[in-house]
C-alpha positions in Angstrom: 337.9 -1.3 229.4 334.0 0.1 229.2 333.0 2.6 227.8 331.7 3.7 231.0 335.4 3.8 232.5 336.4 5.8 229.3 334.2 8.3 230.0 335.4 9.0 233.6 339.0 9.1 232.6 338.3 11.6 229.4 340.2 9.0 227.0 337.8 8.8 223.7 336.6 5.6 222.1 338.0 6.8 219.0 341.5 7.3 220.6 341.7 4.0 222.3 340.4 2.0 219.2 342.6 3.4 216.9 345.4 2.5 219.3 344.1 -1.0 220.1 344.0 -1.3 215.8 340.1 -1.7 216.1 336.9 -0.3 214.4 334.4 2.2 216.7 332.1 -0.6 215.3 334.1 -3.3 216.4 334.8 -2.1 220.3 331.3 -1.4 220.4 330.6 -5.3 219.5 333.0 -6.1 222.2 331.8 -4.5 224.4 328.0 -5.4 223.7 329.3 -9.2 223.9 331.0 -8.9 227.1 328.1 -7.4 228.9 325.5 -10.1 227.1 328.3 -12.6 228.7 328.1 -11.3 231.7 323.9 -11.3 232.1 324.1 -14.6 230.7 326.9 -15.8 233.6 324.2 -14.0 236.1 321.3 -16.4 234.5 322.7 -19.2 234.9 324.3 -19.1 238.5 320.8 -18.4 239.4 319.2 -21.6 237.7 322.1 -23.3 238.9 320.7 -22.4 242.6 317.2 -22.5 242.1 318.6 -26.2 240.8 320.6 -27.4 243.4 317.4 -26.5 245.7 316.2 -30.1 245.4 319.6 -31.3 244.4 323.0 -29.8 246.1 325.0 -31.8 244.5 324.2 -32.1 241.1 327.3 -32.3 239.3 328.9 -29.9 236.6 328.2 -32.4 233.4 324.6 -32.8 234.4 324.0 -29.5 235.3 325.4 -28.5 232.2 322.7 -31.1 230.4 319.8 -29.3 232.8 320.9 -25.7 231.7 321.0 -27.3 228.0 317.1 -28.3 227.8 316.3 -24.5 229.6 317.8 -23.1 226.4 321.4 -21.7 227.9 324.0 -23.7 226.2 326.8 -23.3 227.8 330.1 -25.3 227.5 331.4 -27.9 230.1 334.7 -26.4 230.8 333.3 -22.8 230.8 330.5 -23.7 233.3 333.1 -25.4 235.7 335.4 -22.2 235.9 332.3 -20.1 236.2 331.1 -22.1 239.4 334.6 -22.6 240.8 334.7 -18.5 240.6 331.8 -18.4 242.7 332.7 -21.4 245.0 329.6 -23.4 243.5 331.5 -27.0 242.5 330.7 -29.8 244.8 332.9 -30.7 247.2 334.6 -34.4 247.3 332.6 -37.7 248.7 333.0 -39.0 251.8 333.8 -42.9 252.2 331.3 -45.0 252.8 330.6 -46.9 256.2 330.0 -50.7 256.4 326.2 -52.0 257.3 326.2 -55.5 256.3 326.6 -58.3 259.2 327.2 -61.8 257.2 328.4 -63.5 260.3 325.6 -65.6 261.0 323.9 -69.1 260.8 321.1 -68.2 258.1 320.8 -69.9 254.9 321.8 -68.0 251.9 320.7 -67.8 248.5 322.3 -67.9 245.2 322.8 -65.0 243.1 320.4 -65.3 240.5 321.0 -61.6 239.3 324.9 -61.9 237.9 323.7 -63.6 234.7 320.1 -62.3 234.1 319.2 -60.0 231.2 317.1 -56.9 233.2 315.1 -55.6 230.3 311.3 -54.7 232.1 311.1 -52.9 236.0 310.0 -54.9 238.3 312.1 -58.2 237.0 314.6 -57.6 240.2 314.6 -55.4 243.3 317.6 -54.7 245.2 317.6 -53.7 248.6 320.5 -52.4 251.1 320.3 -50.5 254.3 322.8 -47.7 255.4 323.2 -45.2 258.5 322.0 -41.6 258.2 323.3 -39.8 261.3 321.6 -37.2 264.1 322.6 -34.7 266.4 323.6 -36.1 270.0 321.7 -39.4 269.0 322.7 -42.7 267.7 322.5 -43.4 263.8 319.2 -44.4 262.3 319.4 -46.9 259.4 317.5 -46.1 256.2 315.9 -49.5 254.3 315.5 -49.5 250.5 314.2 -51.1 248.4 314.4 -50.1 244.6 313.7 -51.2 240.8 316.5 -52.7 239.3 315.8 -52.0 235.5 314.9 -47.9 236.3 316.7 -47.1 239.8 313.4 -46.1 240.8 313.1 -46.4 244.9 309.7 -48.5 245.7 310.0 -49.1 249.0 311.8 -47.5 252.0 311.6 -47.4 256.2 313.6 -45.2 258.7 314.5 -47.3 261.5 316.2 -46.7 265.1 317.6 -50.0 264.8 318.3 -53.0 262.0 316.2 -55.2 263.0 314.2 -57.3 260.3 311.0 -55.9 260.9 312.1 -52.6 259.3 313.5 -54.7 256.4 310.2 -55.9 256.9 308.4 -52.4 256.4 310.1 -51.5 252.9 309.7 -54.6 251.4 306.1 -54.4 251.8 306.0 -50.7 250.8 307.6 -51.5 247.5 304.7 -54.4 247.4 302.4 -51.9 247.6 303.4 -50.2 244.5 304.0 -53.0 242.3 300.9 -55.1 243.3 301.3 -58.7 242.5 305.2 -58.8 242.8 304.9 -63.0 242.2 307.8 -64.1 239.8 309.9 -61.3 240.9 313.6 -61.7 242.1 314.5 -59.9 245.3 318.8 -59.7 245.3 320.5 -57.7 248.0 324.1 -58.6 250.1 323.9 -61.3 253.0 322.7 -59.3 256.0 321.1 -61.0 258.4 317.9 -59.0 258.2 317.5 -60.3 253.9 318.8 -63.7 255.3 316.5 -64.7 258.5 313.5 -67.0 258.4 311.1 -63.9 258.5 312.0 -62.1 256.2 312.3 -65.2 253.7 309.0 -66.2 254.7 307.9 -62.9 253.5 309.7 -63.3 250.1 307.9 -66.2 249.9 304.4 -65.4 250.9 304.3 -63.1 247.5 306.0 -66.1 245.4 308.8 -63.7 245.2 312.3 -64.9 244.3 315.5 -64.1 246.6 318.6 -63.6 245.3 321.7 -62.6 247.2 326.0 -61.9 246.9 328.1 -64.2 246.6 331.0 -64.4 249.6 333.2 -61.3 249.6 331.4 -59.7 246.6 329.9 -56.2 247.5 329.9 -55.0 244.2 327.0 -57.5 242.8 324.8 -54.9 244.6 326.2 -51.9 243.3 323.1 -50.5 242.2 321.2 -50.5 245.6 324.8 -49.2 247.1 324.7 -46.6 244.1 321.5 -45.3 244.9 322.7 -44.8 248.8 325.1 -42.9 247.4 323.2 -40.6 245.4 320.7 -40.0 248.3 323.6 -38.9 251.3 326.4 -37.1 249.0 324.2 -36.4 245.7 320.7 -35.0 248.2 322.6 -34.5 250.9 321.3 -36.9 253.5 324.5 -37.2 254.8 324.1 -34.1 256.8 323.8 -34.1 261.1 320.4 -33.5 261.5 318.7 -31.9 264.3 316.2 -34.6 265.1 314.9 -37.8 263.8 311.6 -36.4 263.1 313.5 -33.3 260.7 315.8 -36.7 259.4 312.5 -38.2 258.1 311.1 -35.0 256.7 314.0 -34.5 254.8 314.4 -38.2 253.3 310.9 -37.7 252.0 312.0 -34.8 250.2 314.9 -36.4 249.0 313.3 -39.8 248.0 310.9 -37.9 246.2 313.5 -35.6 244.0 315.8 -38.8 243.2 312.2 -40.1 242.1 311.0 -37.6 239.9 313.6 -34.8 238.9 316.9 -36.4 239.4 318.2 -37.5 235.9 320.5 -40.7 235.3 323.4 -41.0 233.2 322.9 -44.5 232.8 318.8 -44.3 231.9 319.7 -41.9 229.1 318.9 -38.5 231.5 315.6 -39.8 232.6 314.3 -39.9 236.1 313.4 -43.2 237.6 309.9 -42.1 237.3 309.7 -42.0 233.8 311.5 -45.1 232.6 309.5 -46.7 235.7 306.4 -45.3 233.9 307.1 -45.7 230.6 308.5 -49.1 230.5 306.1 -50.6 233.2 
């Protein structure tokens, strides 16, 4: 009870602490902590939104690590029952829907990723396309293609279609950014778009490597298909949007947070950026 609610009903602290078996000094303390408590709660649901600006979907033990290096340490169950009092956790994750089309008469090439040490970016890129989806339109298909060693995305095209030529338009944006790419493995899953002559030609003309899954085995690109992930349910790309135009918008913004704010569990709570940097 506060002491502002003692007040109004004319019951004195002294009365009430005597009866409770407490020290004036020590209701006082109470009191003092519980209202601290309750400006810290208030703190931190705000950095929580201002958070979740750039990243909706942060989770609990990652937001809990953000609020850490701000200087609010705050424990993992108690920030989960404080957001779940406010209707702040993240809801569950949709499934995801199949974009690979294997059924075809293109040459394939062996996975040269399932027994390599990755220790330097730009070793292996993995790429993988999936839907992102539009008001009264068809789905549009995002391209990526992204640093193995630091999950960093290099190269990426929003298509109307999966035709090889956008394939075509992220490889070369991630070509871009490393510059002489020769020596480098590409891996990704046996789409038709990583398999066809042009786009191996392509590998080719930069003396890259390609690498892809073997028959019925999704998982050896689970880091590309990780990374989807992240963007749709972590960034929230798998929203309706209103156009394509406010689809692409938005996946800039996205591409750019999972870049350079998002932190990994797996790179030690770095961003892509700075293990990408650091390392290259």
């Amino acid at each position: 009870m506060s002491v502002r609610i003692l007040k109004r009903s004319g019951i004195s602290v002294g009365k009430l602490s005597k009866a409770a078996g407490v020290s004036r000094d020590a209701f006082y303390k109470r009191q003092r902590r519980r209202r601290k408590a309750h400006v810290e709660d208030g703190v931190i649901l705000k950095l929580v939104r201002h958070i979740r600006q750039d990243e909706p979907r942060i989770g609990t033990r990652k937001l809990q690590d953000r609020l850490r290096k701000q200087g609010h340490k705050v424990g993992r169950d108690q920030l989960f029952l404080l957001l779940g009092k406010h209707q702040m956790l993240v809801p569950p994750k949709r499934s995801p829907v199949k974009t690979t089309y294997s059924r075809h008469s293109y040459a394939i090439a062996p996975n040269r990723v399932k027994e390599l040490l990755v220790t330097t970016p730009n070793q292996v890129l993995v790429s993988d396309i999936t839907y992102l989806f539009i008001k009264r339109q068809k789905p549009a298909y995002l391209f990526l293609v992204s640093d193995l060693f630091s999950r960093k995305i290099l190269g990426y095209h929003a298509s109307r279609d999966m035709s090889h030529y956008s394939a075509l338009l992220a490889l070369n944006r991630a070509v871009e950014q490393i510059g002489n790419p020769a020596g480098t493995v590409h891996h990704s899953d046996r789409g038709s778009q990583y398999c066809c002559h042009e786009y191996l030609k392509e590998l080719g003309r930069h003396r890259m490597i390609p690498s892809m899954t073997d028959a019925n085995h999704c998982y050896q690109n689970a880091v590309a298909e990780r990374i989807n992930g992240i963007l749709k349910i972590d960034l929230a790309m798998d929203q309706l949007f209103e156009s394509f135009e406010h689809m692409k918008q938005e996946l800039k913004k996205a591409i750019n947070t999972y870049n350079q704010k998002r932190t990994h569990w797996s790179l030690g709570l770095k961003t892509p950026d700075d293990v990408y940097r650091q390392a290259a």
